[in-house]
N, C-alpha and C positions, 0 to 999 in steps of 0.2 A: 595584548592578551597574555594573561600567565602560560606558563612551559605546560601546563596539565590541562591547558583547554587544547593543545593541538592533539594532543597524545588523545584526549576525549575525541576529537577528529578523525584521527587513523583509525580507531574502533570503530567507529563508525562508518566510515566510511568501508572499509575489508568486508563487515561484516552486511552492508547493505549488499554491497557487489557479490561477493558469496549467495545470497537471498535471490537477487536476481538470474543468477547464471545457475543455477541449483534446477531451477523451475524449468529451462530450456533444457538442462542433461535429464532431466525427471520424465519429461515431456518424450524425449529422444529414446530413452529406458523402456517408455512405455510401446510408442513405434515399433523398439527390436524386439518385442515381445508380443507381437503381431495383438495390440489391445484393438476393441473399437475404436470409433473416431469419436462417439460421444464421453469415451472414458476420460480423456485427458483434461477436460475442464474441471472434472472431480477430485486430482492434484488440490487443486483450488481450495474445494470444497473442505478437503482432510486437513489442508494446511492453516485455515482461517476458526476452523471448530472450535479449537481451544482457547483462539482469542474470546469466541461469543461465550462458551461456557465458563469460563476463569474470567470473565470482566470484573468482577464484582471484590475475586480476591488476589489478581497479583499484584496491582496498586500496594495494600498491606505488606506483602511479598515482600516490592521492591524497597520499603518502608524497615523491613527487619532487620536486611545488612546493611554495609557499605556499598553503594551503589555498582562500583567496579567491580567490586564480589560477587555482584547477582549478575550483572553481563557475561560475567567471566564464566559462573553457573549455565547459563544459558546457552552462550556459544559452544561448552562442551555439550551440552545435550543434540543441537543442530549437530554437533561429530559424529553423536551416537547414530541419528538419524541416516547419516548418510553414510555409513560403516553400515547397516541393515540394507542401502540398496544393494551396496556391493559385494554381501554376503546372502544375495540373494531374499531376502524378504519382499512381501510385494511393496511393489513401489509409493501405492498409497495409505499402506500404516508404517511406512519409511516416512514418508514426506510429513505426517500427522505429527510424528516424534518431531520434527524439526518447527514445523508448527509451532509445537508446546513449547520450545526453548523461543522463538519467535517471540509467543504472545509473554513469556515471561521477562523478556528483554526489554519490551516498548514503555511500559511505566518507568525503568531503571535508565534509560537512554534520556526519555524528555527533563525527569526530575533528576539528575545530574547536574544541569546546566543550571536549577536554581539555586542549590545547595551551595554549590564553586563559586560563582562568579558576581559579581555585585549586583545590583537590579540597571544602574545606569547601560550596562554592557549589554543587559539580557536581550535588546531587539538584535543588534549586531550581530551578537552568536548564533540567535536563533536564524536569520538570514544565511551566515556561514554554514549552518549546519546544515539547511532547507537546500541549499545552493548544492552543496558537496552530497547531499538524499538525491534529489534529480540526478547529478554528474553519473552516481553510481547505480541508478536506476539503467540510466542509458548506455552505461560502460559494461556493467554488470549482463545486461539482455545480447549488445553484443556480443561477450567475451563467451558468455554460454551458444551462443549463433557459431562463435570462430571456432570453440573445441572440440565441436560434434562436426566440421566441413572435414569429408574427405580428408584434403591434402595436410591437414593441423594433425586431425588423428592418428592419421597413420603414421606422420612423422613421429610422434606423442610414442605411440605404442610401438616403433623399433626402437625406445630404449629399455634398455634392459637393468638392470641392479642385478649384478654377479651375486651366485647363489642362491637368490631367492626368487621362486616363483610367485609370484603375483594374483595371478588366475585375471587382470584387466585384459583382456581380450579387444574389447569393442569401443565403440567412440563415445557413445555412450557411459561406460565405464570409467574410460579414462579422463571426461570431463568431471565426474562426479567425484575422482581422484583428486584432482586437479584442485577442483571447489570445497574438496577435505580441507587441503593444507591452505587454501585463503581463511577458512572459519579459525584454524591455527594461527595464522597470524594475528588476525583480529583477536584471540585470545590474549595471545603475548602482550600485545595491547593492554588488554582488560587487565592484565596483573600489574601494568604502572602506573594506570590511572591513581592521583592520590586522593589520601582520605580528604574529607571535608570539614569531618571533626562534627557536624551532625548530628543531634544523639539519634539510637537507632530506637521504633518504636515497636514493641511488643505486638507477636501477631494478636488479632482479635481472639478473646476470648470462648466466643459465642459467634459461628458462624453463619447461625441464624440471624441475627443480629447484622451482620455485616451486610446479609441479602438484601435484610427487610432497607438499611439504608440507602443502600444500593438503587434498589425498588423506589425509594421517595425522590432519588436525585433524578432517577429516569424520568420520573412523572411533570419534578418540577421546572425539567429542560420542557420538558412537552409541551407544559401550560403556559411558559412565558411567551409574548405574544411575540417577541421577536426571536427567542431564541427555537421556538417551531419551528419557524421560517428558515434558520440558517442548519438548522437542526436535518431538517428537509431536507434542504439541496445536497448537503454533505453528504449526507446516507445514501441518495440516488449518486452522486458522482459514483463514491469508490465503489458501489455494486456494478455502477456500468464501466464504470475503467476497467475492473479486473475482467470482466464478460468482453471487452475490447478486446483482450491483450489474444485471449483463442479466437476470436471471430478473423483478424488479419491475420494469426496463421492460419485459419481454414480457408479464409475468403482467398491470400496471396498461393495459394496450393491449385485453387478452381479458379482465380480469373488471371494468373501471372505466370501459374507452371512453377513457381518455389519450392523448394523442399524445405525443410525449418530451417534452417542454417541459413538460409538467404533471407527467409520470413522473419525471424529475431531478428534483423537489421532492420527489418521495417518497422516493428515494433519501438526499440529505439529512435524510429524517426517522429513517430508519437509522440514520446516521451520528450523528444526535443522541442517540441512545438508546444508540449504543456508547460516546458521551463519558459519557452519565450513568452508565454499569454502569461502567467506566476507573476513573472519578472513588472513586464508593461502597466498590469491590474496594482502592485505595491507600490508601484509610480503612479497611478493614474487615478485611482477610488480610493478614497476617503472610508473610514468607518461608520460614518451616519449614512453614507451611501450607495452602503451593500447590495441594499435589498434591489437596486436598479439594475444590477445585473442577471435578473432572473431572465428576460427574454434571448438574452444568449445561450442560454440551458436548453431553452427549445432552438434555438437556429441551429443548434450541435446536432440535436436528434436527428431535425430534417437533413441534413448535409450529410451525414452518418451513411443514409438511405444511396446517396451518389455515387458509394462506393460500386453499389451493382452493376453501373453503367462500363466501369473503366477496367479496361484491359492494357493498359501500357504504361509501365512505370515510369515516365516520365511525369504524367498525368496525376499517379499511384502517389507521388510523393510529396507534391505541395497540397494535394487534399486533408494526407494523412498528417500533415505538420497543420493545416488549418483546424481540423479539429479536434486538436491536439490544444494547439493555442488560445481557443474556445473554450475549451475544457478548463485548462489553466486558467484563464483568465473570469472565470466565473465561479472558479470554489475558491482563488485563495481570500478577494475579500468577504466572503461567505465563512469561510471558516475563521478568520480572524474575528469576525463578529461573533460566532459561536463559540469562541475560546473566550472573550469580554465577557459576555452572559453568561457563561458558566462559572467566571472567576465570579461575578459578581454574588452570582447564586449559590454556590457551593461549597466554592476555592479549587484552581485548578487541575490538582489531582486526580479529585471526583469526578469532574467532568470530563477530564481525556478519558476516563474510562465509561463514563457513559458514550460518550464520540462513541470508541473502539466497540465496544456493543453493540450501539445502531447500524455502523458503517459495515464492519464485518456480517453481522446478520442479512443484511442487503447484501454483501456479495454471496452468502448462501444462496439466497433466494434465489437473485437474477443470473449463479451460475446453474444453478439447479433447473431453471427455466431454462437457459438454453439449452443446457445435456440435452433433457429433454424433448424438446423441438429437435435435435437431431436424433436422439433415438427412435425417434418415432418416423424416421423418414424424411424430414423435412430439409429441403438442401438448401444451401447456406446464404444462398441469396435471399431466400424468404426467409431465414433468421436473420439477417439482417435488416430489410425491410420490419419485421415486426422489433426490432429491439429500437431501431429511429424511431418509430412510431410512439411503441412504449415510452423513451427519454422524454419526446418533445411533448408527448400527451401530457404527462407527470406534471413536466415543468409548467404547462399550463396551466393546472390543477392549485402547485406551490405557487404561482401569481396570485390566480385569483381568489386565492385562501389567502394570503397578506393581504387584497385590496378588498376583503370580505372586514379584515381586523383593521382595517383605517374608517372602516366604514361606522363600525358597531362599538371600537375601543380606539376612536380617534384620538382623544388626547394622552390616553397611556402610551401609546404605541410613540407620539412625538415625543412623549419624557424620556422614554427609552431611546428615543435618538439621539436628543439634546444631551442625555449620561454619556453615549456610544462618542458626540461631538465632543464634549467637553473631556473625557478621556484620550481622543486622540490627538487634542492640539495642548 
């Protein structure tokens, strides 16, 4: 690989692990500020907004500069973001700001990799990269677990910088310090990535325009009869992943005694069991034989439910890796297949950003749901019970909607296989 694909790496990667440890001092922020317990899913909520409302234009965006210009754009705005926690803003039109630099980063991150690098390279990379997203998903959740622990913090916060007062006080604080200077680095990054020599293309003229296209790419994912389907499953995944990630800290608080800091290590144990199913599923399914993995979508939900039972993390931990690995192992060929369909439909740009609109819209939803289920009282056990529920029902639903279109659109639906076959060998 060329010297400016690893460099595209280390951005990447800083910048994911920043993202993920950001959310656990955010979370922590909100704790020392004595919030509710149903507030801290709405982090979530503020942070994902701007991806749903900006789908349609940071594509374009990313389209106008040099791609490492707009990272570079981006990641100073997450600076901004987290400079307003620690100057006291509330926490979630902080986290919102970092959001926006989020959602403007995600189009400039994937179309990078097509711009630089040859097409024979492009599975390679795009594995390297996926590989080093999980690493730092789980490095990152820890790393924000370790900064807010007692014994890290306090160590953290006897140092001192001669002459300048600081005003970090709390652990809290000093992680979201902490998670400043990683979005720096990741920057530093962003200023060496090279150019690609790409010409850049003019924002749209007519932003109406841009909607209304926007609007028909949505539609045309919707109608195709297989790209529904993978269309489906992807948008419940990431709604129920992120609604995951608060349910085991609230669930490992009420049946383990954790405080967060021990709880983000359980969450990383998730994430590792999504890397290992990820991994298994790109060995194991084939592209014509995606759709075969929709009954694991519901065996997730129901196992989900088992958490209620366990009080010992012994127990706690090869569950959390199994459905973990479930999860994994049932979106990545799912979304592989909805990135084929969409390239075929659209060209791939378009479609990541209908993904990101479906996806993220779903986790409004299903964090919004569950807020609520706890504001209203409901204890976490039965938010859990109805969120299995909810998963494994769906995934029924997305079955029996594909064996509804074998049924009614039998021979299209095999054409669109034998494309899906004949494109991946």
């Amino acid at each position: 690989m060329p010297r400016g694909f690893y460099i595209i790496m280390g951005a990447q990667f800083f910048s994911s692990l920043a993202d993920n440890a950001l959310l656990v001092a955010a979370i922590a922020l909100l704790v020392q500020l004595s919030a509710p317990d149903w507030l801290p899913p709405y982090l979530k909520f503020c942070f994902v907004i701007s991806y749903v409302v900006l789908a349609p234009y940071v594509g374009a965006f990313a389209d106008r500069l040099p791609k490492g210009q707009v990272m570079f754009i981006s990641n100073a705005i997450k600076i901004l973001g987290c400079l307003m926690m620690l100057f006291g803003v509330d926490p979630l039109v902080a986290y919102a700001v970092v959001g926006l630099g989020a959602a403007a980063y995600s189009p400039a991150k994937y179309g990078i990799l097509t711009e630089y690098l040859p097409h024979s390279r492009l599975v390679a990379a795009n594995g390297w990269i996926e590989g080093l997203t999980v690493g730092s998903i789980i490095l990152g959740t820890v790393l924000g677990g370790l900064l807010i622990a007692p014994n890290v913090s306090g160590l953290l916060l006897t140092v001192d910088v001669p002459g300048i007062e600081t005003g970090v006080d709390t652990p809290a604080e000093i992680a979201i310090s902490i998670v400043t200077l990683v979005y720096l680095i990741a920057a530093l990054f962003n200023l060496r990535i090279p150019l690609t020599g790409v010409p850049m293309k003019a924002l749209p003229s007519n932003p109406l325009a841009t909607l209304k296209d926007f609007t028909q790419c949505c539609f045309r994912l919707w109608t195709d009869k297989l790209g529904q389907i993978s269309l489906g499953v992807t948008t419940l995944f990431w709604g129920a992943g992120a609604t995951l990630q608060f349910i085991v800290i609230a669930w490992a608080d009420a049946a383990l005694g954790y405080d967060l800091s021990k709880a983000s290590i359980l969450q990383g144990v998730v994430a590792a069991g999504i890397a290992a199913g990820a991994v298994i599923a790109s060995l194991r399914v084939s592209l014509d034989r995606a759709v075969t993995v929709i009954p694991l979508g519901t065996a997730m939900g129901l196992i989900v439910i088992a958490m209620v039972f366990v009080r010992d993390v012994a127990i706690a931990i090869p569950l959390l890796v199994g459905i973990g690995a479930l999860a994994g192992f049932f979106v990545v060929p799912m979304n592989a297949l909805l990135q084929h369909r969409g390239h075929h439909l659209m060209g791939a740009g378009r479609s990541i950003a209908v993904q990101n609109f479906n996806e993220n819209a779903s986790i409004l939803l299903l964090i919004f749901g569950y807020s609520t289920l706890l504001r209203h009282g409901v204890s976490i056990y039965a938010a859990i019970v109805a969120f299995g529920l909810f998963v494994a029902g769906t995934m029924v639903l997305v079955g029996a909607w594909h064996r509804r279109n074998l049924r009614l659109n039998g021979e299209e639906v095999q054409r669109l296989l034998a494309v899906a076959r004949s494109s991946h060998h």
